[in-house]
ChimeraX commands (.cxc) that place a marker at each C-alpha (Angstrom):
marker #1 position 51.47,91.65,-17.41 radius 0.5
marker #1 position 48.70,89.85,-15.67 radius 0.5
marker #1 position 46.33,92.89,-15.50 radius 0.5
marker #1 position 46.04,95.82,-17.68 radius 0.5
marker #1 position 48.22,98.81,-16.57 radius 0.5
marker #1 position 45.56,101.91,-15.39 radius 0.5
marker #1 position 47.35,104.32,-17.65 radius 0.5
marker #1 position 46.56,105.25,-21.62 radius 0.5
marker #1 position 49.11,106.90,-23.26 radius 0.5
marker #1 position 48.51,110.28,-25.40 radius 0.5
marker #1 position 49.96,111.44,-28.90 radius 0.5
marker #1 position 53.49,110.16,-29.63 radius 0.5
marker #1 position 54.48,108.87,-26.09 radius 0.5
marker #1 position 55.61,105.39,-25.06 radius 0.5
marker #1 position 55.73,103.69,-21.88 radius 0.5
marker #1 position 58.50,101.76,-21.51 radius 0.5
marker #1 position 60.11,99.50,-18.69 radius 0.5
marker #1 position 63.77,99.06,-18.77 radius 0.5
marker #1 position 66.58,97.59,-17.00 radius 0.5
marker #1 position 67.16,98.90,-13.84 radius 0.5
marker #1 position 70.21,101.61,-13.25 radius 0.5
marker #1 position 72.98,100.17,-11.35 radius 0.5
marker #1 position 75.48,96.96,-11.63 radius 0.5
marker #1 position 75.94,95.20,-14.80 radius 0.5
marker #1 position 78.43,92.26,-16.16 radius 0.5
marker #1 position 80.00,91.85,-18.93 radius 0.5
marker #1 position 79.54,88.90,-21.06 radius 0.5
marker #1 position 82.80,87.20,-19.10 radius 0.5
marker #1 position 81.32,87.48,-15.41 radius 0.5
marker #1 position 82.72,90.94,-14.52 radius 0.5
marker #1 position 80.84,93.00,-12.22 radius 0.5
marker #1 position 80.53,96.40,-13.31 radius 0.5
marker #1 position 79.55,98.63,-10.11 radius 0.5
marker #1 position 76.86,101.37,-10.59 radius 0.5
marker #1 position 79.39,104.13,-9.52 radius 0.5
marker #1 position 81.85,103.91,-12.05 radius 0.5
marker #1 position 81.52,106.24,-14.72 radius 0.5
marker #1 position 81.22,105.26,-18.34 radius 0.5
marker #1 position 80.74,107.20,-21.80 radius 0.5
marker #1 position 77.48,107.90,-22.71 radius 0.5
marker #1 position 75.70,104.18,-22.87 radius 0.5
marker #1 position 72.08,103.78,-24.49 radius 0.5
marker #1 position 69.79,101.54,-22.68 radius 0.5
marker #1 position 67.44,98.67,-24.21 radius 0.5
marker #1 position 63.43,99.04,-22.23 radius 0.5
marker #1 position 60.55,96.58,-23.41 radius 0.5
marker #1 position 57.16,99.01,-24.80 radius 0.5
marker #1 position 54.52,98.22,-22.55 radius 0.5
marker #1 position 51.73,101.19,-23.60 radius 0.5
marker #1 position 51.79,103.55,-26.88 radius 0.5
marker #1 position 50.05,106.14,-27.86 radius 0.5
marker #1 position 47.44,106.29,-30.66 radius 0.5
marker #1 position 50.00,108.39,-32.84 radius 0.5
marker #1 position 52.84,105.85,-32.53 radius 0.5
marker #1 position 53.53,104.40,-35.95 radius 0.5
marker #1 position 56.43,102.51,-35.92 radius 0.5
marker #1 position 56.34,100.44,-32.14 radius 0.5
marker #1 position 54.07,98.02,-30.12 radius 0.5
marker #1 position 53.77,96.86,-27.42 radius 0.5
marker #1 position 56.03,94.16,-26.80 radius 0.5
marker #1 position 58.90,95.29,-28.73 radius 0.5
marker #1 position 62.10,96.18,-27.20 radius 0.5
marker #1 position 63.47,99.85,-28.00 radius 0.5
marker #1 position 66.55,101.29,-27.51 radius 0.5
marker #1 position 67.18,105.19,-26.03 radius 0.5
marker #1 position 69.54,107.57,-24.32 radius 0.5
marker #1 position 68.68,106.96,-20.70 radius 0.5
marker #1 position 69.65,110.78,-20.43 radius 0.5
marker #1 position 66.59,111.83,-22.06 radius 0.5
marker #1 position 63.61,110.64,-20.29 radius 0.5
marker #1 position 60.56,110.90,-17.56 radius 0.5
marker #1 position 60.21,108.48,-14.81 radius 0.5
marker #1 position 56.73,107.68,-13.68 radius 0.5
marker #1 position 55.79,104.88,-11.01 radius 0.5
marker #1 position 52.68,103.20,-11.47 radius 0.5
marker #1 position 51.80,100.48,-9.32 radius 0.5
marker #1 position 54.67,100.16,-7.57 radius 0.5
marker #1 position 56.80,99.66,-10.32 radius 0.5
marker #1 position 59.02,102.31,-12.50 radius 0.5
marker #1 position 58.74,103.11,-15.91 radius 0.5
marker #1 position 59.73,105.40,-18.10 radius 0.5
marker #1 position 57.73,107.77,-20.77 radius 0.5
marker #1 position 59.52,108.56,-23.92 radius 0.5
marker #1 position 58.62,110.29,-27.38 radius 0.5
marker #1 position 58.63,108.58,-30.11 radius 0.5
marker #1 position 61.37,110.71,-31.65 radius 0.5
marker #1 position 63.51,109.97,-28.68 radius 0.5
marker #1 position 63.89,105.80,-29.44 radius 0.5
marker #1 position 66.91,105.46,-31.81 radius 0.5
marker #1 position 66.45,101.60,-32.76 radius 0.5
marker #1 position 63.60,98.73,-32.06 radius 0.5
marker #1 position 63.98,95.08,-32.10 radius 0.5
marker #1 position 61.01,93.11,-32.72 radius 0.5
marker #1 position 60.35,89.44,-33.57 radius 0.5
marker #1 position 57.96,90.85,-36.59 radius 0.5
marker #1 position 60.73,93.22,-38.36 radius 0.5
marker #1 position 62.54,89.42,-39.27 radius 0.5
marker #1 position 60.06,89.31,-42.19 radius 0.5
marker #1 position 60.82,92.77,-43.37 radius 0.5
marker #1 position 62.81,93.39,-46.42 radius 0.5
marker #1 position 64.37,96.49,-44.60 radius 0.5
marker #1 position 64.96,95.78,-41.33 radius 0.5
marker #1 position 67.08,96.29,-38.59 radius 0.5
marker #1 position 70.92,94.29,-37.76 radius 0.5
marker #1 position 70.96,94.54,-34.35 radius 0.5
marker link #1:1,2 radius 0.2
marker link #1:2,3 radius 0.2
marker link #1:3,4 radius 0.2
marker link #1:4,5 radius 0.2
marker link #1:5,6 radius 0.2
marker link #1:6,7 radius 0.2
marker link #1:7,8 radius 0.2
marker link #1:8,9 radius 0.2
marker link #1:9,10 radius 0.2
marker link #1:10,11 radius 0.2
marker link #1:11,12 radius 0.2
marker link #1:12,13 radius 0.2
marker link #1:13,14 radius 0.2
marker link #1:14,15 radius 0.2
marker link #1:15,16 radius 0.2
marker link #1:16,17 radius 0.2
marker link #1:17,18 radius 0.2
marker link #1:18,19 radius 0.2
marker link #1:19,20 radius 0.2
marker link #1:20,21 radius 0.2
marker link #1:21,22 radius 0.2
marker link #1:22,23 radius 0.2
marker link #1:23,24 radius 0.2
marker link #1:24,25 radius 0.2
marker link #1:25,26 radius 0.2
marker link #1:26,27 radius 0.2
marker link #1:27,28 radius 0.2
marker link #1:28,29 radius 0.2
marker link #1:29,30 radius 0.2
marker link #1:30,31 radius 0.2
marker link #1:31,32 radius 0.2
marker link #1:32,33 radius 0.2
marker link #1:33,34 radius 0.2
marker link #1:34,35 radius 0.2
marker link #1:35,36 radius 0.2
marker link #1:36,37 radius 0.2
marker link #1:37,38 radius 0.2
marker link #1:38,39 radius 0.2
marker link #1:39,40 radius 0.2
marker link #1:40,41 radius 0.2
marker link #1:41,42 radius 0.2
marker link #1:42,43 radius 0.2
marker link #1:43,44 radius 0.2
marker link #1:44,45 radius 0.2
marker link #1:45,46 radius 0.2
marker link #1:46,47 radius 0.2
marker link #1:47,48 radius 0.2
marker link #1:48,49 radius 0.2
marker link #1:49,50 radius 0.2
marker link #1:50,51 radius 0.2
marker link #1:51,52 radius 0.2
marker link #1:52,53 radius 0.2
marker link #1:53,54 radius 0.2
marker link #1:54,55 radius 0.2
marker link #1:55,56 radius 0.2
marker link #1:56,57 radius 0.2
marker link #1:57,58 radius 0.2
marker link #1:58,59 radius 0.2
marker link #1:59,60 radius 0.2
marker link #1:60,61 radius 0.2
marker link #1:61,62 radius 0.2
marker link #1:62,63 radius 0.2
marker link #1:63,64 radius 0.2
marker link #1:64,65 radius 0.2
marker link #1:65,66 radius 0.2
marker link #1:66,67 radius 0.2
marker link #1:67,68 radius 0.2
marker link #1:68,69 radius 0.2
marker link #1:69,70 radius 0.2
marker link #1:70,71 radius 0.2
marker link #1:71,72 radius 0.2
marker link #1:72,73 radius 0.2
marker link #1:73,74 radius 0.2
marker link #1:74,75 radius 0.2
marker link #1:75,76 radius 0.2
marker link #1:76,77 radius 0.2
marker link #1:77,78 radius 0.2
marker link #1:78,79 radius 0.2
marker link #1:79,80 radius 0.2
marker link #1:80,81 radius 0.2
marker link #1:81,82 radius 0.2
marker link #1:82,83 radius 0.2
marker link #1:83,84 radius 0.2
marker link #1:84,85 radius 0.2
marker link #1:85,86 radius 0.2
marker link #1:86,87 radius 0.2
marker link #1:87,88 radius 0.2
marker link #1:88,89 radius 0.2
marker link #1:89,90 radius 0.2
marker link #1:90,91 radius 0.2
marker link #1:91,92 radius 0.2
marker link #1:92,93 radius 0.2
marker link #1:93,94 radius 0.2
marker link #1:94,95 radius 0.2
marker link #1:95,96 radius 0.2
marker link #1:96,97 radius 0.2
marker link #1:97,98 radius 0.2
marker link #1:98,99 radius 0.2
marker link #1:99,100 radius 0.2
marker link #1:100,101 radius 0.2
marker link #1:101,102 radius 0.2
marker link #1:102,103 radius 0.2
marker link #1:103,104 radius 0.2
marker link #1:104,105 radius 0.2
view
């Protein structure tokens, strides 16, 4: 992000932008089409704004959620999405590599 985003975010919300909804591939080169229906996938979105209460993200880090369970918001032209901070189920970040406890993803 060239410029700063004109938005702050308040209490335990995240701003997140994700991979857009719609065709996917597998690892082997098949095209999955947006209108076939599959179980109940979670989505990976990079943070790009956090609140002042978020403990445990920053911005930067990639999170993973239930697509299901979230707010859209356009700013700028561009789509995002506002979580809680409850709501993100795993996060992947460069800096949890040096942690005793972190995550296997």
């Amino acid at each position: 992000m060239a410029d700063k985003l004109p938005i702050k975010m308040l209490n335990d919300r995240v701003l997140v932008r994700g991979e857009a909804d719609g065709e996917r591939s597998t690892t082997g080169g098949i095209l999955i089409p947006a209108t076939v229906q599959t179980s109940r996938r979670l989505a990976w979105a990079e943070v790009v704004a956090a609140g002042p209460n978020v403990r445990t993200m920053e911005v930067g880090d990639k999170v993973l959620f239930n697509p299901e369970d979230r707010y859209e918001v356009e700013v700028r032209g561009e789509d995002y999405v506002i979580l809680r901070e409850r709501d993100v189920h795993a996060l992947a970040s460069g800096r949890l590599e040096d942690s005793p406890t972190g995550l296997y993803l």
